[in-house]
N, CA, C and O of each residue as an XYZ file, in Angstrom:
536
protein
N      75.810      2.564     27.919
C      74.835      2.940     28.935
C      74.400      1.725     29.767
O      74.244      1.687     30.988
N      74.232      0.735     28.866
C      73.757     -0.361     29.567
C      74.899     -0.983     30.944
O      74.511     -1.043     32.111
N      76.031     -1.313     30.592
C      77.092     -1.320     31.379
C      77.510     -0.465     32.561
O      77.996     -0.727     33.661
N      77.265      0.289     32.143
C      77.307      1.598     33.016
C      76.098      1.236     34.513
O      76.421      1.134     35.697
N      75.084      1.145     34.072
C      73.790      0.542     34.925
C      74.060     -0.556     35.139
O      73.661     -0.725     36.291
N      74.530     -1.556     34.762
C      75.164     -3.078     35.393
C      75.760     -2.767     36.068
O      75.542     -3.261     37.175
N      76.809     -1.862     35.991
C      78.416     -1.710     37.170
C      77.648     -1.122     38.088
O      78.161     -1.457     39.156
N      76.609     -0.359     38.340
C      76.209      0.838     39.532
C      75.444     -0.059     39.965
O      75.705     -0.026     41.168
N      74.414     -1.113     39.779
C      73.284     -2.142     40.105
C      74.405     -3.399     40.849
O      74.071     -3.738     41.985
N      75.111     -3.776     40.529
C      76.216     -4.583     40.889
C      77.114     -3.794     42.191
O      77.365     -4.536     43.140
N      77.495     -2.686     42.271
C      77.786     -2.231     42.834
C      77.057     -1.718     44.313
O      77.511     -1.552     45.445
N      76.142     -1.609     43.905
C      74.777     -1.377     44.866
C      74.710     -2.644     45.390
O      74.988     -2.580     46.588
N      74.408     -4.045     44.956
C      74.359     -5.185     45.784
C      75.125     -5.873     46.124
O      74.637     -6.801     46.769
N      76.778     -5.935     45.960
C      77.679     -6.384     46.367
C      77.896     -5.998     47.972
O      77.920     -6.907     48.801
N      78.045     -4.681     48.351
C      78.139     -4.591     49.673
C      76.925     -5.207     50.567
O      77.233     -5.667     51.666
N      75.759     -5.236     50.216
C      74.905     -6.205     50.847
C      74.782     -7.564     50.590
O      73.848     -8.184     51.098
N      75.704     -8.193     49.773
C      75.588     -9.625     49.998
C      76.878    -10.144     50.722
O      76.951    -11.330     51.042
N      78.000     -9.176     51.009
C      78.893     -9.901     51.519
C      78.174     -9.366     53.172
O      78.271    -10.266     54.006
N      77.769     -8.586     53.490
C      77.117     -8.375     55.129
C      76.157     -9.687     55.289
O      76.305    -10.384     56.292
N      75.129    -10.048     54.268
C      74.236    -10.788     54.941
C      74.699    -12.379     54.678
O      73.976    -13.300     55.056
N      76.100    -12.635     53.926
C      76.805    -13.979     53.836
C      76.747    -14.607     55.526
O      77.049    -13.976     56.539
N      76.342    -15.797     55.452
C      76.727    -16.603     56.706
C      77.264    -17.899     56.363
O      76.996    -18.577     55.371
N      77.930    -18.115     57.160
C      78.608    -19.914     57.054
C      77.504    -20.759     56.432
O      76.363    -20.809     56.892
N      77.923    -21.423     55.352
C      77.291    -23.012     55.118
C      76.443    -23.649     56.776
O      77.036    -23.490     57.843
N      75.154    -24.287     56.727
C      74.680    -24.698     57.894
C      74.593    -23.934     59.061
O      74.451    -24.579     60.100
N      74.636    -22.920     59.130
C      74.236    -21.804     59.810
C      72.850    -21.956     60.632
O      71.806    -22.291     60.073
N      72.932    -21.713     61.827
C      70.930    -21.329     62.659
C      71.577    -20.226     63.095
O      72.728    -20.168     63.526
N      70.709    -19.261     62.952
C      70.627    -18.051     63.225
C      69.646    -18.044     64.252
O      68.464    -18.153     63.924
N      70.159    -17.863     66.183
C      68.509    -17.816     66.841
C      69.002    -16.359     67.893
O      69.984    -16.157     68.607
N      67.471    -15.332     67.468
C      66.953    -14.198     68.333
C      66.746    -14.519     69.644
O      66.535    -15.713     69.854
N      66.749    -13.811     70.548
C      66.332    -13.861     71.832
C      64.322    -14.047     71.825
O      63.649    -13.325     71.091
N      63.828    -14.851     72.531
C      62.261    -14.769     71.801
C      61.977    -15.832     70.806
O      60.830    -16.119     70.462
N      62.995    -16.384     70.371
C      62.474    -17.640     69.293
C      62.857    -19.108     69.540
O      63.706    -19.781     70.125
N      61.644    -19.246     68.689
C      62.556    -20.915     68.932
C      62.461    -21.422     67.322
O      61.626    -21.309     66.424
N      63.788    -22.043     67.470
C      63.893    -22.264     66.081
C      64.247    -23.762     65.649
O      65.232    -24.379     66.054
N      63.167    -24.305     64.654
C      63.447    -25.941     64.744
C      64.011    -26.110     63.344
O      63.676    -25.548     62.301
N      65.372    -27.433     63.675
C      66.189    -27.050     62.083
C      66.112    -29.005     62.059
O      65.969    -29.837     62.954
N      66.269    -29.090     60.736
C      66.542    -30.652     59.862
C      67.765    -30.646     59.254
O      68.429    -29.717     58.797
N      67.969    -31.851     59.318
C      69.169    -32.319     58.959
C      69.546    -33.545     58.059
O      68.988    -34.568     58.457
N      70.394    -33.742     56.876
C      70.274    -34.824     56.717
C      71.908    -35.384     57.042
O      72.820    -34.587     57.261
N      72.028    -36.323     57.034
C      72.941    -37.152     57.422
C      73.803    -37.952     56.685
O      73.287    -38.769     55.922
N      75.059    -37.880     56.762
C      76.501    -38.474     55.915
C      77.352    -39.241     57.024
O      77.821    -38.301     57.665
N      77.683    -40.074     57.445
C      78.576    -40.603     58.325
C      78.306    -39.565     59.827
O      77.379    -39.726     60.621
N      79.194    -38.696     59.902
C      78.994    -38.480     61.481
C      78.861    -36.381     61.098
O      78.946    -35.426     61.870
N      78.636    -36.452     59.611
C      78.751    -34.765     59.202
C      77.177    -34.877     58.985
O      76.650    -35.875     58.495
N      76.504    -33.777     59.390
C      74.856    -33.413     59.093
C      75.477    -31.804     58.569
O      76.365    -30.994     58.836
N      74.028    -32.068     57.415
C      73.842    -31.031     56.460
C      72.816    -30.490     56.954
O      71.981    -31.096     57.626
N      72.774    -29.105     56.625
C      71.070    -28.327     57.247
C      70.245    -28.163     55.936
O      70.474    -27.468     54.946
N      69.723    -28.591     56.081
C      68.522    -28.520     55.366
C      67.223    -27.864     55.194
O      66.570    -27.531     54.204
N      67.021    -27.769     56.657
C      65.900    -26.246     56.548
C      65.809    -26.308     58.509
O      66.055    -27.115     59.406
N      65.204    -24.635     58.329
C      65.148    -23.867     59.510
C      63.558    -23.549     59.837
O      63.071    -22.557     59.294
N      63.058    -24.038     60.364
C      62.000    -22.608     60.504
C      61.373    -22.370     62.055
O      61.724    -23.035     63.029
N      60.591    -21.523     62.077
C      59.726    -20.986     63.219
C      58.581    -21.754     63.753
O      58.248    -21.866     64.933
N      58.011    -22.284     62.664
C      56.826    -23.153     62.802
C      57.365    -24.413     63.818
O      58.475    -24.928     63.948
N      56.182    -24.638     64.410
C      56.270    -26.038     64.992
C      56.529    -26.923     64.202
O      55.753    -26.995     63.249
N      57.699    -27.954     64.251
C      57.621    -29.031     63.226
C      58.226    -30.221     64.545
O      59.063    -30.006     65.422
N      57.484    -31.408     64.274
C      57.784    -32.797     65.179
C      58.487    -33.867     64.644
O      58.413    -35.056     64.955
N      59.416    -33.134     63.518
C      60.015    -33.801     62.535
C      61.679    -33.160     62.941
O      62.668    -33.769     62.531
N      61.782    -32.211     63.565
C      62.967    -31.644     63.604
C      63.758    -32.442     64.344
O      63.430    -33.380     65.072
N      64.946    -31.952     64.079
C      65.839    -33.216     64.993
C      66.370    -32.369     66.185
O      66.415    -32.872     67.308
N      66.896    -30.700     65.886
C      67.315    -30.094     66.713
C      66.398    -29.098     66.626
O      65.817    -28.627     65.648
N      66.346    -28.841     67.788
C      65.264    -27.141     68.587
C      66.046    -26.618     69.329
O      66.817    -27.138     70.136
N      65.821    -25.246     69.003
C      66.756    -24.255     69.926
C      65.553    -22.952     70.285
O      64.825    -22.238     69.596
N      65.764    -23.083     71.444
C      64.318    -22.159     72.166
C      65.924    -20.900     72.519
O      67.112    -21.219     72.456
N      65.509    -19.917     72.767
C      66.057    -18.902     73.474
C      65.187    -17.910     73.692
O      64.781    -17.227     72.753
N      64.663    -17.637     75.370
C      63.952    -17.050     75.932
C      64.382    -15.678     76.081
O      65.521    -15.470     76.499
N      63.389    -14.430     75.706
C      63.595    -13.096     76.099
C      64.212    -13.100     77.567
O      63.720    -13.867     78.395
N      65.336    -12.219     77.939
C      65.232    -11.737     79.241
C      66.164    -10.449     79.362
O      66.859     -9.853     78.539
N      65.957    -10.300     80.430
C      66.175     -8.953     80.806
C      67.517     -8.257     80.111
O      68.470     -9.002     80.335
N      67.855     -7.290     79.476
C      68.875     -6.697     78.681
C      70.354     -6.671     79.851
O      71.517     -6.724     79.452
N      69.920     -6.574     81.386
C      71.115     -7.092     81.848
C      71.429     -8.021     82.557
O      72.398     -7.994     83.314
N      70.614     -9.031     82.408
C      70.580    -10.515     82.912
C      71.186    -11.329     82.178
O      71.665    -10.942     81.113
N      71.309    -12.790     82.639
C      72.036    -13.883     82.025
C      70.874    -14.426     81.099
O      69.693    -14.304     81.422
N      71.234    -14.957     80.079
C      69.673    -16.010     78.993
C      70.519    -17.431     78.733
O      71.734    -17.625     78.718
N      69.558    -18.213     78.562
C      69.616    -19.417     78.616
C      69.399    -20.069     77.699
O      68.211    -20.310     77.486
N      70.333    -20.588     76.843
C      69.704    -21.213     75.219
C      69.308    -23.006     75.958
O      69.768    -23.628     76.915
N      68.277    -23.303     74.949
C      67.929    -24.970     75.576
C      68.281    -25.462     73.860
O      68.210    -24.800     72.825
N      68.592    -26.595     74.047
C      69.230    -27.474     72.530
C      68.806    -28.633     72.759
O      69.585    -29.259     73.477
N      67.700    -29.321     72.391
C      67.171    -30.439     72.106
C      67.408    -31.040     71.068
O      67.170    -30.692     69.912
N      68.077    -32.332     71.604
C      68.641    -33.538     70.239
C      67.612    -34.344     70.026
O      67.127    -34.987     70.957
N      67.126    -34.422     68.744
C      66.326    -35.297     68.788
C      66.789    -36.784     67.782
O      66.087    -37.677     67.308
N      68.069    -36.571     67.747
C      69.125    -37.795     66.960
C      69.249    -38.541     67.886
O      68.945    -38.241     69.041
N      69.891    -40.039     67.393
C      70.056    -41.059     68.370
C      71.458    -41.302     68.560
O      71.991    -42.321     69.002
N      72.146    -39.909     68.050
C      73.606    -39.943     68.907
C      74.065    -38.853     69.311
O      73.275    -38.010     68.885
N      74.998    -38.262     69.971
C      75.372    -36.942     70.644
C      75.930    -35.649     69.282
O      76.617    -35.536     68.267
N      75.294    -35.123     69.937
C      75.382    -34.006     68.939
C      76.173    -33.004     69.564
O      76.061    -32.678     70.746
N      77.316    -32.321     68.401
C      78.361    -31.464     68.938
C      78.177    -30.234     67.770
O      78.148    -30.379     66.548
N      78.080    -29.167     68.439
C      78.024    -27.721     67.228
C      78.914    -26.830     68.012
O      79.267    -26.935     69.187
N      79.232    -25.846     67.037
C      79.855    -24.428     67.526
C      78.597    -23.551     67.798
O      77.473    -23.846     67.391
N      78.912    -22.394     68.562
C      78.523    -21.301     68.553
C      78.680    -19.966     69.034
O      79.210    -19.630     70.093
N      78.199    -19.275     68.205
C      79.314    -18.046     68.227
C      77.939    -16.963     68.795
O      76.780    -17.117     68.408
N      78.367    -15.924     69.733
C      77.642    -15.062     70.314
C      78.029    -13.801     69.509
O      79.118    -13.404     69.095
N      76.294    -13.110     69.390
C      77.049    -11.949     68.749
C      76.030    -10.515     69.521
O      74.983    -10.707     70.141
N      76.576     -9.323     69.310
C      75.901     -8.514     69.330
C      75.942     -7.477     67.994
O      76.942     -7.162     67.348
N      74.635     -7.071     67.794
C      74.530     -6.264     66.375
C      75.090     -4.939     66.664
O      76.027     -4.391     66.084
N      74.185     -4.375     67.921
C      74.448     -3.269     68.078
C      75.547     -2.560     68.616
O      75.299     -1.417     68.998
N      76.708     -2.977     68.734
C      77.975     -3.270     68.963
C      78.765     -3.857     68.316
O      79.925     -3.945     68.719
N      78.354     -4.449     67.085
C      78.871     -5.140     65.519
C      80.532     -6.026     66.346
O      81.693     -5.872     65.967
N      80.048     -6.867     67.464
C      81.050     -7.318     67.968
C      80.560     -9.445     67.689
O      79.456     -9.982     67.775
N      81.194     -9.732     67.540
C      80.865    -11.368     67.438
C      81.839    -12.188     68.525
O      82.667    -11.301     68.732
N      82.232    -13.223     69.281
C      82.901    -14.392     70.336
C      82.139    -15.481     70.264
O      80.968    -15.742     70.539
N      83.198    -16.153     69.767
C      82.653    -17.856     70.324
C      82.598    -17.741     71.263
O      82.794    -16.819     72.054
N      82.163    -19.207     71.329
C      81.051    -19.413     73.171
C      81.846    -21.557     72.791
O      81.758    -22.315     71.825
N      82.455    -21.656     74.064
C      82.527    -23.444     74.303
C      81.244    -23.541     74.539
O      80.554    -22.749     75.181
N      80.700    -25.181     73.661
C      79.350    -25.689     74.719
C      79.487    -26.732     74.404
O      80.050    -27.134     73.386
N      78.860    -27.491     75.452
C      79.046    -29.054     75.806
C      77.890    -29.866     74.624
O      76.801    -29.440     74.239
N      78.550    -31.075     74.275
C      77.864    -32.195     73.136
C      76.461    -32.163     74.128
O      76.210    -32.033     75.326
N      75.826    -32.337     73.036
C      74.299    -32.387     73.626
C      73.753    -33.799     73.246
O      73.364    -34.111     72.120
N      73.788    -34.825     74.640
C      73.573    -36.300     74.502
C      72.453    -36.595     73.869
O      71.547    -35.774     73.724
N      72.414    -37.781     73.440
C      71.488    -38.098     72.291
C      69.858    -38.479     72.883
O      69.605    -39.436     73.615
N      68.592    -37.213     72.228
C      67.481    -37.870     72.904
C      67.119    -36.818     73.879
O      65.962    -36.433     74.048
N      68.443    -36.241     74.695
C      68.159    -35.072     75.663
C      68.362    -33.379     75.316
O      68.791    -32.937     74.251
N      68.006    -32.701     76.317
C      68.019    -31.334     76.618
C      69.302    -30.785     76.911
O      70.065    -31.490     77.572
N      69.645    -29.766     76.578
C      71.079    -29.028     76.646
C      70.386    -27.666     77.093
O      69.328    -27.172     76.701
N      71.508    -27.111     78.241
C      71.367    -25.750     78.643
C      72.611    -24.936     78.418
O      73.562    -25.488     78.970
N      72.907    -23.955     77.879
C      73.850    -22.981     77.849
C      73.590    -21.627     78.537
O      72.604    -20.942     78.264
N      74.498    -21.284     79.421
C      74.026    -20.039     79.843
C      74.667    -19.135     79.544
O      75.863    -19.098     79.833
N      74.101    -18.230     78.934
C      74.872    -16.520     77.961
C      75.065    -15.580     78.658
O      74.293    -15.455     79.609
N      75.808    -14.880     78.534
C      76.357    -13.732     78.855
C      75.207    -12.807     78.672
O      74.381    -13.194     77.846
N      74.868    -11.199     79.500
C      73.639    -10.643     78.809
C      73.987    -10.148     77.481
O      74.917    -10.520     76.765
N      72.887     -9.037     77.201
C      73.675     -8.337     75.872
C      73.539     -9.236     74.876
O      73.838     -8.652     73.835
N      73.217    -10.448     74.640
C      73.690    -10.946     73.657
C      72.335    -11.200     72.643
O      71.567    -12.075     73.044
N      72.034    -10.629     71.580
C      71.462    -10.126     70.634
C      71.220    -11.193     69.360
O      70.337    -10.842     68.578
N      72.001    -12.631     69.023
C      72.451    -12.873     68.419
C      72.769    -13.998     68.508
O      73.732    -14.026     69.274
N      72.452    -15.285     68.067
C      73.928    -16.695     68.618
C      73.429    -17.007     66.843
O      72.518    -16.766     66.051
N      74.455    -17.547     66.922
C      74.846    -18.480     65.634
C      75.397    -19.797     65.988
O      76.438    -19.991     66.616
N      74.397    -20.896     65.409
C      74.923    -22.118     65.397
C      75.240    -22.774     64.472
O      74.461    -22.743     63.520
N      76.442    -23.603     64.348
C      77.035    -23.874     63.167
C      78.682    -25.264     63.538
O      79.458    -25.272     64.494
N      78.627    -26.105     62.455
C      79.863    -26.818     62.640
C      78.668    -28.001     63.291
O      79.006    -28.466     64.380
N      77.549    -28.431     62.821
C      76.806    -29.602     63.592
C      77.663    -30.760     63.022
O      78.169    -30.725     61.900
N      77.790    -31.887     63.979
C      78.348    -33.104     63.364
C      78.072    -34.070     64.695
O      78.131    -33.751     65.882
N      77.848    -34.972     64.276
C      77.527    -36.173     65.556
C      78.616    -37.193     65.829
O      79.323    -37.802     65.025
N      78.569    -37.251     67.666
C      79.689    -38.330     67.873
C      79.443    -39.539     67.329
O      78.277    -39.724     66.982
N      80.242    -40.446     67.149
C      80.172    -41.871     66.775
C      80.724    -42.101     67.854
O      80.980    -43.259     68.182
């Protein structure tokens, strides 16, 4: 009996942990948020270390992404706050359309502001693959 309730309890949470799996170092940013992430540092590879919502003046990278109109263009801003150029992936997604595309974006120089401009529709970005030029 007991087994029986392990396999059905196991079974029950397996399909929800492989949906809510994301890449190692992952930012997950909504349209409406801004999200400030830490990092620690190995040669030219950064590890994430934490994410959050709160204001923090400790973060190294901020990623604001402003609400706008469902068929307008949005604008992610990426503030480095490292003292060398910072290069990430990111991948655009929409939920409600369970569709995901990378997106090219340019190294974000060290110290400054980065603009990306999105496609509408887009519900979703994932940032990920941070590592700094040398």
């Amino acid at each position: 009996m007991n087994r029986l309730l392990l396999s059905l309890l196991a079974a029950a949470l397996i399909p929800s942990a492989l949906v809510a799996g994301e890449r190692a170092n992952t930012v997950l940013i909504h349209p409406g948020e801004t999200i400030y992430a830490k990092f620690t540092q190995k040669g030219k590879k950064l590890t994430l270390v934490s994410v959050s919502k709160e204001k923090d003046e400790t973060a190294q990278v901020i990623f604001t992404l402003p609400k706008s109109p469902p068929n307008e263009t949005a604008s992610l801003q990426v503030e480095n706050n490292f003292a060398k150029d910072l290069v990430y992936k990111l991948e655009l997604r929409s939920l409600s359309l369970k569709r995901k595309a990378p997106m090219p974006v340019v190294s974000v120089v060290a110290g400054k502001l980065a603009r990306e401009q999105l496609p509408p529709y887009v519900e979703q970005l994932a940032a990920y693959a941070f590592k700094l030029e040398l």
